[in-house]
C-alpha positions in Angstrom: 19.8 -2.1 -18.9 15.8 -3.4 -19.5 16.7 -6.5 -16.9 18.3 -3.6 -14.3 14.9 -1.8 -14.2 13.2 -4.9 -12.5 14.2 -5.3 -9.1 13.8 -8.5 -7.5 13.6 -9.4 -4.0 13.2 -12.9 -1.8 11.2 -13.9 1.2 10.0 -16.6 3.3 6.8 -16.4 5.1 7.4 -16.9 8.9 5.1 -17.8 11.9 4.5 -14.6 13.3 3.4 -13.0 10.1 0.5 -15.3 9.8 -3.1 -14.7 10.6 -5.4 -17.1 12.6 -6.1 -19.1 9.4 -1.9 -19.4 9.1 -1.8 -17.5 5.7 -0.3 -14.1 5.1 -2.1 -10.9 5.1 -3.0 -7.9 3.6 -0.7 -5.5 5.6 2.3 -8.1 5.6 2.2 -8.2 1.8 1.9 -4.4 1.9 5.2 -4.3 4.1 7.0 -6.4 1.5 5.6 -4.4 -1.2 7.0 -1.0 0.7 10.3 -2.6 1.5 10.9 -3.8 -1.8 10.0 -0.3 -3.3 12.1 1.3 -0.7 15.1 -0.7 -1.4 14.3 -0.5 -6.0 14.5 2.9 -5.4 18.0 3.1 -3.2 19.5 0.8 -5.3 19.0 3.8 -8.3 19.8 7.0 -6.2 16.2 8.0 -5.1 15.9 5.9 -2.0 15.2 7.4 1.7 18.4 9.0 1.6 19.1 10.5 -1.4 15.7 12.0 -1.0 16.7 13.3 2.5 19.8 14.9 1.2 17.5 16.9 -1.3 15.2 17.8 1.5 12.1 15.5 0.3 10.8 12.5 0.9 8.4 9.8 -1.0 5.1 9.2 0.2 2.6 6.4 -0.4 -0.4 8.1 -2.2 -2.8 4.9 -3.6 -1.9 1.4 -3.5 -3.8 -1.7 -5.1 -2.9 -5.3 -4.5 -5.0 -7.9 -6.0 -4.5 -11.9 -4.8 -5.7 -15.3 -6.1 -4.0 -17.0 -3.5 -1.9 -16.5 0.0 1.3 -17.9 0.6 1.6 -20.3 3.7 4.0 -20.7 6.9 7.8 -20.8 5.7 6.8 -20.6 1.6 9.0 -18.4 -0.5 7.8 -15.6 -2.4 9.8 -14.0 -4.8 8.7 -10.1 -5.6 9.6 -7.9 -8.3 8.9 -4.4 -8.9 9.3 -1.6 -11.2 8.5 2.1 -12.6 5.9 2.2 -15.5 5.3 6.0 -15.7 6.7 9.1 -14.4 4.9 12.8 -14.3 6.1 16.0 -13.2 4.7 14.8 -9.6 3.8 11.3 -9.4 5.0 8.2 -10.6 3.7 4.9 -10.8 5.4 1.4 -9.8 4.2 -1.9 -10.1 5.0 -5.6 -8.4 4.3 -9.0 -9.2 4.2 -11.8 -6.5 5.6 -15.4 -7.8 5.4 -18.5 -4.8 8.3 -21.1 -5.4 6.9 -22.9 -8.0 7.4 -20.1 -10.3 3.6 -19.3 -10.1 2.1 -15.6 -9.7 -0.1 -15.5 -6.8 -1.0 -11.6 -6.9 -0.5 -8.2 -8.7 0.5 -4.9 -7.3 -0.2 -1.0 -8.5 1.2 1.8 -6.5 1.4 6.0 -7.1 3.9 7.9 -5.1 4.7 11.3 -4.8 7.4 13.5 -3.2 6.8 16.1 -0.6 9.0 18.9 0.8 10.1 18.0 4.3 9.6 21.5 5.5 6.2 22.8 3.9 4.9 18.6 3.4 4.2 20.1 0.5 4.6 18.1 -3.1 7.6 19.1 -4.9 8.5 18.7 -8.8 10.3 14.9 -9.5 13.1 14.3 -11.4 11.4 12.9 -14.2 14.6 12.6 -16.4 16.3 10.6 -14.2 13.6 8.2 -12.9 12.8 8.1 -16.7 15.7 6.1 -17.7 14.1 2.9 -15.2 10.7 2.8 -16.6 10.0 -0.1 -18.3 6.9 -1.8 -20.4 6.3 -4.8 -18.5 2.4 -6.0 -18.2 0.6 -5.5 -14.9 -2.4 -6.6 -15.4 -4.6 -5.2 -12.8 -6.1 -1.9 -12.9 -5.1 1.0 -11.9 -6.1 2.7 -8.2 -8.7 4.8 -8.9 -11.1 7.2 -7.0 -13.2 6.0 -4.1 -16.8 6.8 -3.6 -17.1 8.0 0.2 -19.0 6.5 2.9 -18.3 8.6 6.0 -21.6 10.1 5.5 -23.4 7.3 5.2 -22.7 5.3 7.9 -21.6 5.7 11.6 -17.9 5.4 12.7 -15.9 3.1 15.0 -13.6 5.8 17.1 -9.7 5.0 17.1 -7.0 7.7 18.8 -3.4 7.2 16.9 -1.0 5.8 19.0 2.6 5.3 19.8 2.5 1.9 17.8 0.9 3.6 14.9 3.7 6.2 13.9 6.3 5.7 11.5 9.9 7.2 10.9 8.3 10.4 10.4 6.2 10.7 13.2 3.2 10.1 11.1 0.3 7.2 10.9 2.1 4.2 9.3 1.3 3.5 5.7 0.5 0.0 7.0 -1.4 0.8 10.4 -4.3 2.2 7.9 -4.7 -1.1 6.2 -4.5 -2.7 9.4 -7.3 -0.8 11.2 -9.4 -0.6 7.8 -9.2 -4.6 8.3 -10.1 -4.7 11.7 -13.7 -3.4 10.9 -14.3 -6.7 9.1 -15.7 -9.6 11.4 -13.5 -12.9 11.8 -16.6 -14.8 10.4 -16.0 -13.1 7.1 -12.2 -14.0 6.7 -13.3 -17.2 7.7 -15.3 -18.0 4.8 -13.8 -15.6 2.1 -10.3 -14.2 0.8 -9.9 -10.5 0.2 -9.4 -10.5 -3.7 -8.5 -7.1 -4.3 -7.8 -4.2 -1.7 -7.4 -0.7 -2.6 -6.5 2.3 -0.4 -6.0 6.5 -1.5 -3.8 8.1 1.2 -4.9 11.9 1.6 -3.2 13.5 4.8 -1.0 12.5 7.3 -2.8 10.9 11.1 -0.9 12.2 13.9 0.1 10.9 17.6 -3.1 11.5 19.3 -5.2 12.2 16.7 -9.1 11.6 17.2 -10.5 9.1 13.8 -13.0 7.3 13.0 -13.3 4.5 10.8 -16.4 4.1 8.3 -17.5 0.6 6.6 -20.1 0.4 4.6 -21.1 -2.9 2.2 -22.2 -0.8 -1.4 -22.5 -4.0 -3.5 -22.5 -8.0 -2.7 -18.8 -8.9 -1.5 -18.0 -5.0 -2.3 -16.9 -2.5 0.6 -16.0 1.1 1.0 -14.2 2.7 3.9 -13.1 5.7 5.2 -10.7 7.3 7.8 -11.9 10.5 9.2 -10.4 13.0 11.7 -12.8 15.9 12.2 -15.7 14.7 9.7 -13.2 14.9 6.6 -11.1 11.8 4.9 -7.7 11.7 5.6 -7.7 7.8 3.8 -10.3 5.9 1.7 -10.5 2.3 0.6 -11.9 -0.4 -0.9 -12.3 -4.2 -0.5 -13.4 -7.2 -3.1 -14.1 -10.4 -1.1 -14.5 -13.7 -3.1 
């Protein structure tokens, strides 16, 4: 029962997942993350569908990842996730990332919640029966937490959401955030450093057309907090560690 609460997944890094510097990214390992999740949670009757047949669906509400290292072109990685708490309305699951030597490369925190597909509202979990996968194993990373705003501090780069952007729901991708949050950064900077811990709190859905901008703002040496704003309020906030 304790090794069934561990899912494990496999992947090989490919050539058009790469950045310029022919190393995985943030977003990619935030898509493996979300389809490993997706699957965990299908494989134990609360994945996409068996939320849809109880009219609710999951949604990403703060993800961490923290990285010594990034895997290279066609290098396996072998991820495994898990629950480690469950509330009445959120519940927390963790990942490890291990390359093909056996060696862990990066650490994983993520809080999801479920939401009523009519009202979007949240709606109560069922805590007794994602209880019976939690598990103690160690992620040693800590846990997303809140994140100081910046939208008033510094101007915003304008962005309009975009057929590209939206996901199965018709909503801005979990990933596109990360993605555009990254894009703020200039090339010289992932030139010279790696990203050693990204963190990002998901607060409203981005729509098709939807007028943001994005805030950057440096608050300590190597230390950044951002923002996505429609209309002057945060609808995402994050923060980046570069070493």
């Amino acid at each position: 029962m304790e090794k069934n609460k561990v899912g494990e997944f496999h992947f090989v890094t490919e050539s058009y997942l790469m950045d310029f510097r022919g190393r995985i990214t943030i977003p990619m390992i935030g898509t493996y993350l979300l389809h490993a999740a997706s699957c965990h949670a299908a494989d134990r009757g609360f994945g996409y569908n068996d939320m849809t047949e109880r009219h609710t669906a999951w949604v990403l509400s703060r993800l961490a990842i923290e990285m010594t290292s990034y895997p290279a072109m066609s290098e396996s990685v072998t991820l495994y996730t898990w629950v480690d708490e469950v509330g009445k309305l959120f519940t927390s699951r963790c990942f490890e990332l291990v390359n093909g030597e056996g060696k862990t490369f990066g650490f994983a925190r993520s809080i999801w919640a479920a939401i009523d597909m009519e009202t979007r509202r949240p709606t109560l979990l069922d805590v007794e029966g994602l209880s019976a996968y939690v598990t103690d194993r160690p992620c040693p990373i800590e846990k997303p937490g809140k994140i100081a705003p910046v939208e008033n501090n510094v101007s915003g780069e304008p962005y309009r959401v975009k057929y590209s952007d939206l996901d199965v729901n018709g909503h801005l991708n979990s990933i596109k955030y990360m993605e555009h949050l990254l894009d703020l950064f200039d090339i010289s900077l992932f030139r010279e450093k790696e990203i050693s811990r990204f963190e990002i709190a998901y607060q409203s859905e981005g729509k098709y057309g939807m007028e943001l901008t994005l805030h950057n703002q440096e608050v300590s040496p190597g230390k950044y907090n951002m923002s996505i704003c429609h209309e002057g309020k945060a609808i995402s906030r994050a923060a980046v560690t570069w070493t």
